[in-house]
N, C-alpha and C positions, 0 to 999 in steps of 0.2 A: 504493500500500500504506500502512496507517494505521501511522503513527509511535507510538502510544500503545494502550493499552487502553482509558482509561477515560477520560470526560470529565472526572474530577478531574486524573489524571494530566496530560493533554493542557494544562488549564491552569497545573499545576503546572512544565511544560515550557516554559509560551508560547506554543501551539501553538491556532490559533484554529481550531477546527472550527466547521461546517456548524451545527451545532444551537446552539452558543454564538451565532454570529453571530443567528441567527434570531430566539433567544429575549431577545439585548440590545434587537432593533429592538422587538418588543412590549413589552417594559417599559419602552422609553424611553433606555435606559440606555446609556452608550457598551461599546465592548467589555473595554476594561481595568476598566472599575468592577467588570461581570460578572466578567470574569476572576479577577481578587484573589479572588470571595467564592464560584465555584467549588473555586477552588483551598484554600478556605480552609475548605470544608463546609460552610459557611453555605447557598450553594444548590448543590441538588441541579437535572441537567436529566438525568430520565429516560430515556435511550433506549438499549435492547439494541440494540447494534450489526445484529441478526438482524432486528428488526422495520422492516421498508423503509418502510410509508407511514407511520410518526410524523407528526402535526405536532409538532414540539418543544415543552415548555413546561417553564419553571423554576420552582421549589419553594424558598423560601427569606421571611423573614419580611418582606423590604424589600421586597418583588414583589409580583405582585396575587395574593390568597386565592385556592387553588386549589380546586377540589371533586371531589372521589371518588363516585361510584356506583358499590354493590355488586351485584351481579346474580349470577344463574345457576340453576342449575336443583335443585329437592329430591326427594326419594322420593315424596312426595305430589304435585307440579308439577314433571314433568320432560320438559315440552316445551321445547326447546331450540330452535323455531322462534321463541316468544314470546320466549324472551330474547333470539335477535338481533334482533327487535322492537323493545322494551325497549332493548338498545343504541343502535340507530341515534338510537331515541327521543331518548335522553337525550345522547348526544355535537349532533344539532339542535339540544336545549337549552342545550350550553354547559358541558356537563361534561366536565374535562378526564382525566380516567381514569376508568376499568373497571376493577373486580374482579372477577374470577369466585372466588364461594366455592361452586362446583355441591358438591354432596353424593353425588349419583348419576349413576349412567352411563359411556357412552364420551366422559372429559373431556378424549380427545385433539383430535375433527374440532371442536371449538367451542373451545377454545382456541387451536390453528391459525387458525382461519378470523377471530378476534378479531386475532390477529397479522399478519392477514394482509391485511387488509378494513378495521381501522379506527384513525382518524388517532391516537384518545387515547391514552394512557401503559396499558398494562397489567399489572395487578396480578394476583397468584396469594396462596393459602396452602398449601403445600406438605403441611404436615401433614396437610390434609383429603383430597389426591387420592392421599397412599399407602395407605391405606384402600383405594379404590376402584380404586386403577390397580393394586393386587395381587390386592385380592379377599380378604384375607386380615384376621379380627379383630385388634385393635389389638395385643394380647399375643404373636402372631405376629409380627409384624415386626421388623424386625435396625434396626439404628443405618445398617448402607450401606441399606436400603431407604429409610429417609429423605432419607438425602443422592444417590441416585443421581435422586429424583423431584425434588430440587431442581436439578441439570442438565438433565433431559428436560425441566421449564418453560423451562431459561434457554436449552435448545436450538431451542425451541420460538418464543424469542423476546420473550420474558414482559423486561417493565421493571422489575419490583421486585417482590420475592418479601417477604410477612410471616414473619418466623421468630421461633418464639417461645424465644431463644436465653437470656433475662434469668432464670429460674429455673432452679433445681438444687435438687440432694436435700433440701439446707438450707431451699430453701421448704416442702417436705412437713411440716417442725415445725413450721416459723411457720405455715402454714395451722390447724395443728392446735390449737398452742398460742392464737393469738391472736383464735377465735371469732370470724372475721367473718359480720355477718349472713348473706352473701350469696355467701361463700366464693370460688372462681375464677368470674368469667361469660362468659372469653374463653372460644368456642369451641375454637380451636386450641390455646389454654394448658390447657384442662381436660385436652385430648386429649395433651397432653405429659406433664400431670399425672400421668393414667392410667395412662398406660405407663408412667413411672418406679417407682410405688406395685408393679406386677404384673410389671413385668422385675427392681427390684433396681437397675438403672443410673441412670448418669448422664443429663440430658436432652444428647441426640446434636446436638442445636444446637448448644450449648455445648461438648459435649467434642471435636467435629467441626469445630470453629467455623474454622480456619485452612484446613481444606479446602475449607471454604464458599465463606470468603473468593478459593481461588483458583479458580473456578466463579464468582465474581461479576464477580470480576477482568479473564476471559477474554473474557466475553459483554457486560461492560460491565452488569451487573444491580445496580439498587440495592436495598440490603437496606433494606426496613423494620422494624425492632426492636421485634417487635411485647408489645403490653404485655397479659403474662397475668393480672397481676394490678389489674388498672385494675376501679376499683370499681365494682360492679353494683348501688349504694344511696348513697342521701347519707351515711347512717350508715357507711360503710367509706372515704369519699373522704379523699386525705390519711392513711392507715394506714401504717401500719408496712410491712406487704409491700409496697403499691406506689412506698413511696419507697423501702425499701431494693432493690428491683427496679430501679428508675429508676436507685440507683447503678450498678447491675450494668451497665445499658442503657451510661453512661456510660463505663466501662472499654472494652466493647465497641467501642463508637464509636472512638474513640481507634487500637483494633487493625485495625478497619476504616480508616482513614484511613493506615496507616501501609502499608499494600498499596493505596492509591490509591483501593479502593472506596467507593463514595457510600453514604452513610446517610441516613433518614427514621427517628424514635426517634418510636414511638408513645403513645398518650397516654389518657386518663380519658376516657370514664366519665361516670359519674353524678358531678358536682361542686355543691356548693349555689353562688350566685352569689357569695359573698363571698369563697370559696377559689379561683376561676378564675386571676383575674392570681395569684397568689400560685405558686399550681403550675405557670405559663409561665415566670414568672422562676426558678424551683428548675431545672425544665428548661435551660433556656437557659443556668443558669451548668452546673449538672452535667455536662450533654452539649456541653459550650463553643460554643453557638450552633449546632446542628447543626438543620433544620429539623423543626417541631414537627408531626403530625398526629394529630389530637383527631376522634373520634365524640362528636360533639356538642358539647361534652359537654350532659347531660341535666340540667338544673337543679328543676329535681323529678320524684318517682317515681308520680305519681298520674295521667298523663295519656296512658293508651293509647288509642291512637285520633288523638292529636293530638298525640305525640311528634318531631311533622315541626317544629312549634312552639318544643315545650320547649329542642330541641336546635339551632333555630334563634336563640333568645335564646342559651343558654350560647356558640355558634360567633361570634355577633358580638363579644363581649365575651373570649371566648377569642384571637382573631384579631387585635382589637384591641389585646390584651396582646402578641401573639408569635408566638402562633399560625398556620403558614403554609398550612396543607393539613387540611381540612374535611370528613370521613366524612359522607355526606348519613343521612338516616333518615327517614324514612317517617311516615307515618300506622298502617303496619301493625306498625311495632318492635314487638317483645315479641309480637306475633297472630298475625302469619303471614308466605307470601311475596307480597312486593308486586306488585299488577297494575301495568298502564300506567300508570294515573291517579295513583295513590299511589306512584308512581315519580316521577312529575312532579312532584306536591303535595311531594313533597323534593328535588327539584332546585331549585324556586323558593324554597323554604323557605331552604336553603344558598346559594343566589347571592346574597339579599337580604343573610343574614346575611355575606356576605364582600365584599360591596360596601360595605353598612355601616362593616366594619373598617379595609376600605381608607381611606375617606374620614377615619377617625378621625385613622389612622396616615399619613397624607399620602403614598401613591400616588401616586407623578407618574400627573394626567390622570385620577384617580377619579371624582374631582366635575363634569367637563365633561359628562358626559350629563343628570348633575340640573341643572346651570347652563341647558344645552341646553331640559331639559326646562320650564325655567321661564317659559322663553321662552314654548316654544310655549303653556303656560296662560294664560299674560298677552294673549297675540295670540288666542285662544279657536282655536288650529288644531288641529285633532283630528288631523289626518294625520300633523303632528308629533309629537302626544304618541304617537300609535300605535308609530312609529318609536322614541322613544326608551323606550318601556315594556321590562321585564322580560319580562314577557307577552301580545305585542300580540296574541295569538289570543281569547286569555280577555276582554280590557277593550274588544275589538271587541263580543264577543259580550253583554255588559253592556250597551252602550251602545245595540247594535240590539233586544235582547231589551226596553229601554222608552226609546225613541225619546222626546225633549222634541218639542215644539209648535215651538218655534224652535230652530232649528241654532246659536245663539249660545250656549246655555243647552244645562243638564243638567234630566231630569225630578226633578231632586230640587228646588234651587231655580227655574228657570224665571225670571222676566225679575227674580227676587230676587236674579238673581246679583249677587255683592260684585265681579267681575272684570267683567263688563260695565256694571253702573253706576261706577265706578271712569274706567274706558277712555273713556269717555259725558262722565263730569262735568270729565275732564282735558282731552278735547277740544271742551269747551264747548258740547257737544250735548245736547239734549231728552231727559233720562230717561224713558220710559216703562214704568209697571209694570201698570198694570190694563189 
């Protein structure tokens, strides 16, 4: 019988669980180092006590970048066979949670069958499946239909719920007063929005928020603190709502740690590149080190279609600063729902950028595969580089799609190559190029 409720607890007691131990071996790290920075909120290790086949993974800024994939199913694409697709896809590629933000349907047997079928950390938004799991427009709904849909997730097995707990009434002035371009652009925040504006109430995050807490407590769920007012343009990044949000986020945090449960404080948004570190360290003192995760962020607003990019630069540099946990994004942001491909083209997009960060931030063992990899280019062994590529599907298919003359060479340079005349001339051998 488990001595604790919550991985925080458990470390806060001494008490070395199953998923602690697991997740020191992958980072490298002895168990007491883990320990102290559990115990301390620094890292988060997601795992609902409910959800059996977890592979554990830890969330915290010393550790290796994690990455998030959103998925799930809309009114217009709501085949839920493609997204357990799309899942399996993307946990192959190395993504270490799933979200399901479905919009439609019966969002019980596919959030089950996520909890039940796959290893990564599962995320929910709570907000979005009371809508759905009532049937009932948003102005209908009571403060317990909220919070009883955040139980049936955590019953269900779900590892961190986003709740958009950091506004209240007092945001509806500030929205009002302070003309932002681009006004709320979090889905779930908008949706809390609404309902405050058309019920008269408080947001039931918020005023609810200790019952939440012990619902997170029991299943072991970490709350994500998710950020409604995170800017949706360069022009509103750094504004007035989302840092005074950010404090809120922080108070919060605090009340969550003091019932044992694990927090994840959510984050921007649309940031230009010169505001990024800036807004890690605000976080990081606000929220006393609690672990950061960032969508993107999106370092300019001009590039749909290739946002898989934009938010791949702000994540390495975001990551770099603090940033522990990485929202992946697509090619299709802002367009639509993402297929297979454009699923993937941001998976890779995010791994690069959090491999990147690692190595900045010194990762015990980051730079060993580039080290690795250098090897294998110097030695011209393609089998190795395949091995230690990002991609070895995609830079196979490169490489057979225009085959060189000579297997030592690329058809790009060909017997021009700087690594085979190099290799040649150091071991005193006959260059030949024509």
């Amino acid at each position: 019988m488990r001595k604790y409720t919550t991985q925080m607890e458990a470390a806060r007691k001494g008490i070395i669980t199953e998923e602690l131990k697991k997740v020191a071996e992958k980072e490298r790290m002895t168990v007491d180092e883990l320990m102290s920075l559990v115990a301390a909120g620094k890292v988060v290790i997601c795992a609902n006590k409910k959800h059996k086949c977890i592979d554990p993974q830890g969330i915290g800024s010393m550790l290796k970048t994690k990455i998030n994939v959103n998925l799930g199913v809309s009114k217009d694409f709501k085949d839920y066979d493609i997204e357990i697709k799309k899942v399996m896809e993307a946990v192959k590629m190395g993504a270490h949670a799933i979200m399901d933000l479905s919009s439609h349907g019966d969002t019980i047997p596919f959030r089950r069958r996520l909890t039940s079928e796959c290893a990564a950390m599962i995320g929910t938004v709570p907000v979005y499946d009371s809508v759905i799991h009532y049937q009932k427009d948003l102005e209908a709904l009571t403060a317990k239909d909220f919070i009883d849909v955040v139980r049936l997730h955590a019953e269900d097995g779900v590892d961190f719920v986003t709740l958009h707990c950091g506004i209240t009434r007092k945001t509806i002035e500030q929205i009002k007063k302070h003309k932002r371009k681009m006004n709320i652009v979090s889905r779930g925040g908008s949706l809390v929005f609404a309902w405050m504006c058309m019920t008269g109430e408080e947001n039931p995050f918020y005023e609810y928020y200790d019952e939440i807490l012990d619902i997170c407590s029991e299943y072991d769920v970490t709350i994500s603190l998710g950020d409604a007012c995170r800017p949706g343009c360069l022009a509103d990044a750094s504004d007035v709502c989302q840092i005074e949000e950010l404090v809120q986020l922080g108070e919060l945090t605090k009340r969550a740690w003091e019932k044992d449960v694990q927090v994840i404080v959510e984050g921007p948004g649309h940031i230009p590149i010169d505001q990024i570190a800036a807004n890690m360290k605000i976080q990081q003192t606000i929220c006393n080190g609690a672990p950061f995760y960032v969508l993107g962020p999106l370092v300019t607003d001009i590039a749909p279609g290739y946002d898989h990019i934009t938010s791949a630069i702000g994540g390495a540099i975001a990551a770099s600063a603090g940033a522990a946990f990485l929202c992946y994004v697509t090619p299709a942001e802002h367009l639509a729902l993402p297929n297979l491909e454009e699923v993937k083209q941001g998976i890779i997009a995010s791994k690069i950028a959090a491999h990147a960060a690692d190595i900045a931030k010194g990762v015990r063992g980051a730079r060993e595969i580039d080290d690795r990899m250098a090897d294998a280019r110097r030695a011209l062994d393609w089998e190795a580089q395949w091995e230690c590529s990002i991609d070895p599907e995609t830079v196979k298919t490169i490489r057979t799609d225009r085959k060189p003359e000579n297997e030592d060479s690329c058809s790009m340079c060909g017997k021009f190559c700087a690594i085979r005349s190099m290799n040649k001339a150091l071991a005193g051998e006959y260059i030949d190029i024509l």
